[in-house]
C-alpha positions as CSV (number, residue, x, y, z in Angstrom):
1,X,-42.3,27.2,-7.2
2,X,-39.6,29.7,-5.6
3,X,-39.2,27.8,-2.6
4,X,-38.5,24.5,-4.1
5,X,-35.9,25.9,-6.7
6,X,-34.4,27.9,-3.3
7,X,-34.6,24.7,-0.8
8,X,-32.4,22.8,-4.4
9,X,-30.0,25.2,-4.5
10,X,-29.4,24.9,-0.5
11,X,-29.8,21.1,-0.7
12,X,-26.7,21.6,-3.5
13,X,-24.6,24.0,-1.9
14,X,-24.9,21.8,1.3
15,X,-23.8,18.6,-1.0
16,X,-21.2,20.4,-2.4
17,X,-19.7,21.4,1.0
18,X,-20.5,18.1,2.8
19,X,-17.9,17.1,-0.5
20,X,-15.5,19.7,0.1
21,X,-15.4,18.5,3.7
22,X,-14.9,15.2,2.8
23,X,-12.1,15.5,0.6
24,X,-10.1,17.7,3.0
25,X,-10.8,14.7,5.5
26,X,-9.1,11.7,3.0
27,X,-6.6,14.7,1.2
28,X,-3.8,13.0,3.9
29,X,-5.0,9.2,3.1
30,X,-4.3,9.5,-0.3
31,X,-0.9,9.0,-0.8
32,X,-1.2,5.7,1.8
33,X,-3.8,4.7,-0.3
34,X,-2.1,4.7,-3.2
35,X,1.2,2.9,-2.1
36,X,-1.1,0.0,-0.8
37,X,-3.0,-0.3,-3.8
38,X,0.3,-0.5,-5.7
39,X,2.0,-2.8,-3.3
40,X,-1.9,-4.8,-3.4
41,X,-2.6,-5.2,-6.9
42,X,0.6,-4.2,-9.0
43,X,3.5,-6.6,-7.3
44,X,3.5,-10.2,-7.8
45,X,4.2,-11.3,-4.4
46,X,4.7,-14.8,-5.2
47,X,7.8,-14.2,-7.4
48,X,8.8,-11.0,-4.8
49,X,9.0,-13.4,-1.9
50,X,11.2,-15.6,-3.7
51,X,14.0,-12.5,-4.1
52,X,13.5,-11.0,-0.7
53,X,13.5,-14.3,1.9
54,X,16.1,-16.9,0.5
55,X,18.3,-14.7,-2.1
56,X,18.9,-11.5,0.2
57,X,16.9,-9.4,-1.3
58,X,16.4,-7.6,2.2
59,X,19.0,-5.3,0.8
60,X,15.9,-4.1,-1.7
61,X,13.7,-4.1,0.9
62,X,16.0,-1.3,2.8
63,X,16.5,0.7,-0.5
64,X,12.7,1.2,-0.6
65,X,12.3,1.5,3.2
66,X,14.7,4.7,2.0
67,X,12.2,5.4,-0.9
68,X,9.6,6.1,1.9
69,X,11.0,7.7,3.8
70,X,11.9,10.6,1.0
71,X,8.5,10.2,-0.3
72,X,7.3,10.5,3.7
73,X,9.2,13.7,3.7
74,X,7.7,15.2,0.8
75,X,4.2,14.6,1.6
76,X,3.7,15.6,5.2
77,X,7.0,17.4,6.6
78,X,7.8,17.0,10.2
79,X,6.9,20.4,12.0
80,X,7.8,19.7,15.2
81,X,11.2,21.9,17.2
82,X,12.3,19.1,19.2
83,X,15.5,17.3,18.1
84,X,14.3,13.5,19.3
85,X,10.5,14.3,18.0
86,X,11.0,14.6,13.9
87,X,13.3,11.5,14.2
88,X,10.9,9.6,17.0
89,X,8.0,10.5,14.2
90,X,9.6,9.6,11.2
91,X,10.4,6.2,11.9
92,X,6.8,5.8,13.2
93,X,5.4,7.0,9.8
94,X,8.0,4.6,7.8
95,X,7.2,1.7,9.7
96,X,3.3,2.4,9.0
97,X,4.5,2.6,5.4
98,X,6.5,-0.7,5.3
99,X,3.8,-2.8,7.6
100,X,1.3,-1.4,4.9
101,X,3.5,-3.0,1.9
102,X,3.9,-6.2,4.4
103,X,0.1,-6.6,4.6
104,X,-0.8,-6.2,1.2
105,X,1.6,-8.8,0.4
106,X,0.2,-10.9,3.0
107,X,-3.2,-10.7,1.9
108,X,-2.0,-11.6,-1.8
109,X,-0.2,-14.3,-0.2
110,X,-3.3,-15.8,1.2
111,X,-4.6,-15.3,-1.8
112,X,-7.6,-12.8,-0.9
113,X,-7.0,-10.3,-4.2
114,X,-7.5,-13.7,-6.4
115,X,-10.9,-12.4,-7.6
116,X,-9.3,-8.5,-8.2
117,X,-5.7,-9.7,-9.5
118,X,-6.1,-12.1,-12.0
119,X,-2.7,-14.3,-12.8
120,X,-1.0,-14.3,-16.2
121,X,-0.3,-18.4,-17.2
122,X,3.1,-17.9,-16.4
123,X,2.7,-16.4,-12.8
124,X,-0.1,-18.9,-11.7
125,X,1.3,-21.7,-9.2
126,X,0.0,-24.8,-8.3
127,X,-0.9,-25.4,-4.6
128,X,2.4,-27.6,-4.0
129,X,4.3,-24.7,-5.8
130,X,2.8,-21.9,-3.3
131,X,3.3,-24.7,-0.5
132,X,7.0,-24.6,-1.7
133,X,7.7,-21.1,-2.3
134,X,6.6,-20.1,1.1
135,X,8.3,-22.7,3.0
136,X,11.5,-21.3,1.2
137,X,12.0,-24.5,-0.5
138,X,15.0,-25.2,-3.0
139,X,13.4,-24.7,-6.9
140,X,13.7,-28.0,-8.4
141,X,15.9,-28.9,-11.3
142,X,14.0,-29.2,-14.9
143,X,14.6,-32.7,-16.1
């Protein structure tokens, strides 16, 4: 009865560092993970993509192309001693970052998180309405 208590407790310490393992594997992922499922499930990009493509809202677009950047910084610091390196590194980490936002949008878009992200009444759109928002048509006037 010794020897199966013993072989459970190594079958549990080995879970528990296969675990430990693990989490020190997806500890970087995390923070990636969470700005795609923000930028996935908590941004209506139906209404976004009316503000950034036809009324300039590019200009929000580079304030949070900023944001990233900071919050890059914060997370996972450039170590490197070269002067071209850090700079050469960061722009390669915020344009993961920004395609990341791009392709959870684009994947709403399509209309692939319908089952996940349900609309409210007001945000659904009919398929001429999502025909017209993304071919950057005019809104038309209420009569």
């Amino acid at each position: 009865m010794s020897g199966v208590v013993e072989s459970l407790s190594t079958f549990l310490a080995a879970g528990g560092d296969l675990a430990a393992a693990f989490l020190l594997l997806i500890r970087p992922w995390v923070p990636l993970g969470a700005w795609a499922a923000f930028w996935l499930f908590a941004v209506d990009w139906m209404r976004l993509r009316r503000i950034l493509v036809p009324q300039s809202g590019m200009v929000g677009l580079l304030l949070i192309a900023v944001f990233a950047a900071w919050i890059s910084t914060l997370i996972a610091p450039v170590t490197a001693k070269s002067l071209l390196l850090p700079v050469v590194e960061r722009i390669a980490l915020l344009t993961t970052w920004i395609v990341v936002m791009m392709a959870c949008g684009a994947l709403q878009l399509l209309g692939c998180t319908g089952v996940w992200v349900p609309r409210l009444t007001e945000a659904t759109f009919s398929a001429a309405e999502r025909v017209r928002v993304l071919n950057f048509e005019p809104d038309e006037p209420d009569a």
